[in-house]
C-alpha positions in Angstrom: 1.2 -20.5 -40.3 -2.4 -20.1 -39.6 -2.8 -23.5 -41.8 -0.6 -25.3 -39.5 -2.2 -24.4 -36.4 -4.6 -27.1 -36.4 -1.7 -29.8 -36.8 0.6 -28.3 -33.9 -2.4 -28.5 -31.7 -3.1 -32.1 -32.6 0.2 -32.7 -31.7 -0.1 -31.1 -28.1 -2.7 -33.4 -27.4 -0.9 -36.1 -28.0 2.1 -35.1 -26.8 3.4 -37.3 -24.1 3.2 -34.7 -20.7 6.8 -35.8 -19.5 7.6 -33.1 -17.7 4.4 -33.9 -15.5 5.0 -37.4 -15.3 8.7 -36.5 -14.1 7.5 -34.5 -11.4 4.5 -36.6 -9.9 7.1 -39.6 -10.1 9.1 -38.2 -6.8 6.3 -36.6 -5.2 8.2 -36.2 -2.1 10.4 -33.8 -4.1 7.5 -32.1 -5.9 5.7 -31.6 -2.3 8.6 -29.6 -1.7 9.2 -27.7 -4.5 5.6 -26.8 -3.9 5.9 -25.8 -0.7 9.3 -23.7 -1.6 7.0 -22.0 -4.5 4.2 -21.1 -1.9 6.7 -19.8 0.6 8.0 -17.3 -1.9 4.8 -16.4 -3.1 3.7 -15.9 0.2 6.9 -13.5 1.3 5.9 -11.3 -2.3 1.8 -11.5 -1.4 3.0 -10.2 2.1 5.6 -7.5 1.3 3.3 -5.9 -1.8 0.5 -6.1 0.9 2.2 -4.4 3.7 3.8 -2.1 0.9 0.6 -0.8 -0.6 -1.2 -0.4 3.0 1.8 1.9 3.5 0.9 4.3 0.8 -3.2 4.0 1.1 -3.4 4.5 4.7 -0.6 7.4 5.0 -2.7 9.4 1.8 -6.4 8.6 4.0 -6.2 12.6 5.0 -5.1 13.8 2.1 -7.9 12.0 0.1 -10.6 13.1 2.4 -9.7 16.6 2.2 -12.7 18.6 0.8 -10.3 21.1 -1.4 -9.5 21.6 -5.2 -5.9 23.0 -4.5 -3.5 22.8 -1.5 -1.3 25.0 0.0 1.4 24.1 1.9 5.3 24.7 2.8 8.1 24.4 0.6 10.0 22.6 3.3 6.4 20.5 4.2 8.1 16.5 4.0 4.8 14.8 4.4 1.7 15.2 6.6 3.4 14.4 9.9 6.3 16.7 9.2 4.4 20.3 7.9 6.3 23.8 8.0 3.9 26.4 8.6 3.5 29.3 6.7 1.4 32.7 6.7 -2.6 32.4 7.1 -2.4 35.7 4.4 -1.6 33.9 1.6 -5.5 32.8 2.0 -6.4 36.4 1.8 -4.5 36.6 -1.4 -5.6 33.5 -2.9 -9.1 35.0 -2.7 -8.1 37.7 -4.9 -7.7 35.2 -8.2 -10.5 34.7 -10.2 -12.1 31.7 -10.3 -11.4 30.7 -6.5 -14.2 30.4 -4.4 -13.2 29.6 -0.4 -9.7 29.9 1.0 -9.8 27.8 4.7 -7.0 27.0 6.8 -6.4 23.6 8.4 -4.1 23.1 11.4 -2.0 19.8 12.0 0.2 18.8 14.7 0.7 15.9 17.0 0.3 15.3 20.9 0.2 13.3 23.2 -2.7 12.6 25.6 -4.2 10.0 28.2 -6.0 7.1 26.4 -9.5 7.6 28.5 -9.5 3.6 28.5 -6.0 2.7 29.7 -4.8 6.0 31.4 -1.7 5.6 29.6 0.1 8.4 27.6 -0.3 7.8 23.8 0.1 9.9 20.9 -3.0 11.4 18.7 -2.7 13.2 15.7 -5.1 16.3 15.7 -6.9 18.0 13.1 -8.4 21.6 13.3 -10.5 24.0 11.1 -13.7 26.3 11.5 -16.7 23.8 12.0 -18.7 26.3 9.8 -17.2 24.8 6.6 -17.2 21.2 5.5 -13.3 21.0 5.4 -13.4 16.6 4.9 -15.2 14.3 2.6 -16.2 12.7 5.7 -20.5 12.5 6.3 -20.2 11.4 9.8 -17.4 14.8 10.5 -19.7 16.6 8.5 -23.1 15.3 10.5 -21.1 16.6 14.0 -19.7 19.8 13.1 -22.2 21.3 16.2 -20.7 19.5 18.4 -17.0 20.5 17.8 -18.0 24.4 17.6 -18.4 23.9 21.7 -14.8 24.3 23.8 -12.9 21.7 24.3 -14.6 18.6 22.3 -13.5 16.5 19.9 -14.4 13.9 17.4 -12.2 10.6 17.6 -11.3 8.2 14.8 -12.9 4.9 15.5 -10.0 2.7 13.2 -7.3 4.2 15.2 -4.7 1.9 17.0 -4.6 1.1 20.0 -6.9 -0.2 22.7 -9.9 2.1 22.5 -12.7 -0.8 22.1 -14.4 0.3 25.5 -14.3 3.8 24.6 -15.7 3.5 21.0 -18.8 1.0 22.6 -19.7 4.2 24.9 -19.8 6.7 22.3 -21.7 4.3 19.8 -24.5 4.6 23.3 -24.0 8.3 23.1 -22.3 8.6 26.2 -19.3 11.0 26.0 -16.5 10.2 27.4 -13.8 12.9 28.8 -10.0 12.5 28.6 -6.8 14.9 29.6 -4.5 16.2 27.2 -2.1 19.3 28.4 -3.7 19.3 31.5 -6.7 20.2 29.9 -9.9 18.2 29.8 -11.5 17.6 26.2 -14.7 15.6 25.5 -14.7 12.9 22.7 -18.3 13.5 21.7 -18.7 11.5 18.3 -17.0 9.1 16.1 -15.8 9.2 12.4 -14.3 6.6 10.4 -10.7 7.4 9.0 -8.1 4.8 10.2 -4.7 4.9 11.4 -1.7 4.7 9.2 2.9 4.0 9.3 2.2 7.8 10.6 0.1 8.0 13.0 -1.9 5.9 15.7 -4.9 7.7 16.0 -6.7 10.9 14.7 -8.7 13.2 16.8 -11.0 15.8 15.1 -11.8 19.5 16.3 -12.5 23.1 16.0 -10.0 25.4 15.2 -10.2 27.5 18.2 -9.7 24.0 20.3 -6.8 23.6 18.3 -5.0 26.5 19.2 -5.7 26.2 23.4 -4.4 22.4 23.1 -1.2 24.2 21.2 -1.2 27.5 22.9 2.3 28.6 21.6 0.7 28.2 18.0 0.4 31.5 16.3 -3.3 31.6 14.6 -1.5 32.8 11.8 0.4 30.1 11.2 -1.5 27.6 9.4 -0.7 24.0 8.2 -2.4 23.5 5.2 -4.4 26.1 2.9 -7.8 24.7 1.3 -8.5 26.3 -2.0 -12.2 26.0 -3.4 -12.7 26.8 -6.9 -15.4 28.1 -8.2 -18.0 25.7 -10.6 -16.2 25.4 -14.4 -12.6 26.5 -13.2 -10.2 24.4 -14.3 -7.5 23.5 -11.3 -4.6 23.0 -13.5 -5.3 26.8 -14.4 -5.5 28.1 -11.1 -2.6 26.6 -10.1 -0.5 27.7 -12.7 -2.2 31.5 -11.6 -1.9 30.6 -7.7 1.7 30.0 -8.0 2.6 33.3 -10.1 1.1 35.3 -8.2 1.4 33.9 -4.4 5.0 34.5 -2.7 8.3 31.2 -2.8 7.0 30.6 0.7 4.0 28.7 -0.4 3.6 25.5 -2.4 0.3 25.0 -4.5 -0.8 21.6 -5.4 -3.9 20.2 -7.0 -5.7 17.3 -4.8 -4.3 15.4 -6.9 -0.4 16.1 -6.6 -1.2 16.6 -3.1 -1.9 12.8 -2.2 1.0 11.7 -5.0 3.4 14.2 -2.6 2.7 12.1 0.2 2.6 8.7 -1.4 6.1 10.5 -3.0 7.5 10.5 0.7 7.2 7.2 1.6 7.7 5.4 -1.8 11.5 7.2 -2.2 12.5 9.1 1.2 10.9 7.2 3.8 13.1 4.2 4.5 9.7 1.8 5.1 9.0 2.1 1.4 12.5 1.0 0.7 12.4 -2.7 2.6 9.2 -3.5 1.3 10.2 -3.3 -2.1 13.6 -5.2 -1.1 11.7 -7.5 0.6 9.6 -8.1 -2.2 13.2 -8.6 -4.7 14.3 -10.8 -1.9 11.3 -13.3 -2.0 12.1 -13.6 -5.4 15.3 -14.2 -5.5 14.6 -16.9 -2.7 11.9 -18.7 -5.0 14.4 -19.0 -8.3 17.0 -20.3 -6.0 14.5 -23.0 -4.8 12.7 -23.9 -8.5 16.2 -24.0 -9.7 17.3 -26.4 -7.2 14.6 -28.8 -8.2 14.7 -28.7 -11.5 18.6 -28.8 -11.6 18.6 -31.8 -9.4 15.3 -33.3 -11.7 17.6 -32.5 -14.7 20.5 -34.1 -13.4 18.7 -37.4 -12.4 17.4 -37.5 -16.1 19.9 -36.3 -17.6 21.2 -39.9 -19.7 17.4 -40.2 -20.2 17.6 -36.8 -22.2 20.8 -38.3 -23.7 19.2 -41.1 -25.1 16.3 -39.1 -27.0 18.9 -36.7 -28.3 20.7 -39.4 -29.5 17.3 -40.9 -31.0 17.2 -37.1 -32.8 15.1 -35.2 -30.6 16.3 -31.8 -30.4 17.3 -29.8 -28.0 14.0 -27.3 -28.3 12.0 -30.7 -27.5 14.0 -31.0 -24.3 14.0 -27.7 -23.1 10.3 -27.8 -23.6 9.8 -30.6 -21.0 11.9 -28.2 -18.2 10.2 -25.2 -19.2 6.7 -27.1 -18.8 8.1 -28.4 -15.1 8.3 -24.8 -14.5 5.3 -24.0 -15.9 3.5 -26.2 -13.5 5.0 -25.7 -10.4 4.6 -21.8 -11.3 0.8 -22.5 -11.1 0.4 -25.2 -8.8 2.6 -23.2 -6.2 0.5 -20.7 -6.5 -2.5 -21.9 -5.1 -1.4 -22.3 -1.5 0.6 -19.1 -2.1 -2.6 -17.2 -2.5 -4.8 -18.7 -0.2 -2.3 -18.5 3.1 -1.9 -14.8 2.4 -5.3 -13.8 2.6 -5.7 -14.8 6.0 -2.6 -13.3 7.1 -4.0 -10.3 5.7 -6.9 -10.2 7.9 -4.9 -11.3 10.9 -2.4 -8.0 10.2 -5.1 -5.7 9.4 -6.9 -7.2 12.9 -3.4 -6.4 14.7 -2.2 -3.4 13.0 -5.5 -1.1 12.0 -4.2 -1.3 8.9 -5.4 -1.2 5.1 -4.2 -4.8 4.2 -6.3 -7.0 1.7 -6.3 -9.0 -1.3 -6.3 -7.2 -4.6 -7.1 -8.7 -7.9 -4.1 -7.0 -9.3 -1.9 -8.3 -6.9 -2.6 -11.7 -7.4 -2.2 -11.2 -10.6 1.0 -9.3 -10.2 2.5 -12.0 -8.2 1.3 -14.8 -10.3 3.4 -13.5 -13.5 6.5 -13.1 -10.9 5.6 -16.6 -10.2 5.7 -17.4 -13.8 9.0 -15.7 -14.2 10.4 -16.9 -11.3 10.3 -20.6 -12.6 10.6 -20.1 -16.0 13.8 -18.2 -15.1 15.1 -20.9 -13.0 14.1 -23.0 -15.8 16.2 -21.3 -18.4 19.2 -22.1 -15.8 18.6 -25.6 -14.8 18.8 -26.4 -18.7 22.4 -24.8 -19.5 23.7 -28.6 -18.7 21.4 -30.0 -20.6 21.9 -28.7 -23.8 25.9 -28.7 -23.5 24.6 -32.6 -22.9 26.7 -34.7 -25.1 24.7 -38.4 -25.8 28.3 -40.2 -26.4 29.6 -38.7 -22.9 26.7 -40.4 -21.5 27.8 -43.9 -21.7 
């Protein structure tokens, strides 16, 4: 085989490239077919795009949590949707070896006045004590002063919505004051998080703010339970300890499970997750339908051409190969336009939405072997007539 290798390449490069020739010939037709490829390439690009922005910006929190195991609810459903449970279990965490901090965190939603439109919007707020570095975050970790004072907050500078003029003023260190529950608060620094399919915007405070914006929350009812372990403890250990020994009313997680539990939600029980990934079957469905449609109607305009070199003893392998390498081409060729248009509607969606939408190596080349597939599939259907071609029915 390897000896023969040399030959069969030779022959390649002489090898009369019909199936090019056959395309270029009605370029009209192969303008379209092009276009048809890009269009479903696009749809795929978009769909995978708005699909993993869905699960990177709703896991932002999760991954900027400063903790080696979480705590949570049994009936938690995702970050916007937490059970509370008791602020004890902390207290008994403490008592395992190998743990080293046990801090609550407190979650919730509210609605406030945006202090640059005066118009009710919806933040989502996050509390803990300012004397421990609860996020991965330098720029919450370099304010931490400023949030142990009443009533002040730190506000999320990628969050949705118009807050341009608002952001400008605290870039000049002027603070700028706002109503929430017919309380004042003071947005007194910025951090950078981003908004997310969750929520619009993220505010950042102290604990004890917390609790007066939500007075009817119990202090002992926490959110989320931060677990740090000690230097050399192994988490998976811990966990395994954590969850023998704490009560049914609490679920432990490592940091990692606890960002795959909320990509979890929206991959399988959030509907969102569910019509990106149809959309995604649905743009390829569309471009097979449209690479099969020129290549059926290419086959059947050729067809007593194919006759005639199956009558001169081509077989039907020879044929098959010119479709195959039709498909082949306006895979690739498609794809060109079909990666270059996304990648500005990327930044035009991410401009509009504050969202996490860009282009990934691996997505392009994700969607350039569904392009492959896509026309080599169509490919494989356009020739079922060909090889049932019979050269004396012909004429």
């Amino acid at each position: 085989m390897i000896e023969k290798m040399p030959q069969l390449i030779r022959q390649f490069q002489h090898r009369t490239p019909l199936g090019w020739l056959q395309l270029s010939h009605e370029k009209s037709r192969f303008l379209v077919a092009l276009a048809g490829i890009a269009f479903a390439d696009v749809l795929m690009f978009m769909q995978l795009g708005f699909q993993s922005s869905l699960y990177d910006s709703n896991t932002r929190v999760n991954r900027a949590i400063s903790a080696d195991i979480i705590l949570l609810s049994p009936k938690a459903l995702n970050l916007q949707n937490l059970s509370t449970f008791s602020r004890r279990r902390l207290l008994q965490a403490m008592d395992i070896p190998g743990v080293q901090r046990a801090e609550a965190l407190y979650i919730n939603s509210i609605t406030w006045r945006n202090p640059q439109t005066r118009l009710n919007a919806t933040v989502q707020v996050l509390g803990f004590d300012p004397d421990q570095s609860t996020f991965n975050l330098l720029q919450v970790n370099q304010q931490l002063d400023k949030i142990k004072l009443p009533d002040v907050i730190l506000f999320d500078r990628g969050s949705r919505g118009k807050y341009a003029e608002v952001i400008a003023q605290l870039d000049q260190g002027v603070y700028v004051t706002t109503e929430v529950e017919r309380r004042t608060l003071t947005i007194a620094g910025l951090f950078s998080l981003g908004a997310s399919f969750g929520a619009d915007a993220n505010v950042i405070t102290s604990d004890q703010t917390f609790l007066r914006l939500f007075p009817r929350r119990d202090a002992a009812s926490i959110s989320l339970g931060l677990i740090g372990l000690k230097p050399g403890c192994e988490p998976q250990k811990a966990v395994a300890v954590l969850r023998s020994h704490l009560p049914q009313d609490v679920r432990v997680l490592t940091a990692e499970e606890f960002v795959q539990f909320e990509e979890n939600y929206w991959r399988t029980a959030s509907p969102v997750g569910f019509v990106f990934g149809l959309g995604t079957a649905m743009a390829f469905v569309v471009g097979v339908v449209i690479v099969y449609q020129v290549l059926s109607t290419d086959v059947n305009a050729h067809l007593r051409e194919y006759a005639t070199f199956k009558a001169m003893g081509y077989h039907n392998s020879y044929l098959l190969s010119v479709v195959f390498e039709e498909a082949i081409i306006l895979a690739l060729l498609g794809f060109i336009p079909g990666t270059l248009l996304p990648i500005g509607l990327y930044a035009l969606a991410a401009q509009a939405t504050a969202l996490p939408i860009y282009m990934t190596f691996a997505r392009a080349i994700l969607v350039l072997t569904l392009t492959v597939v896509m026309c080599m599939l169509s490919g494989a259907i356009a020739t079922r007539k060909l090889q049932s071609a019979d050269p004396a029915d012909m004429f």
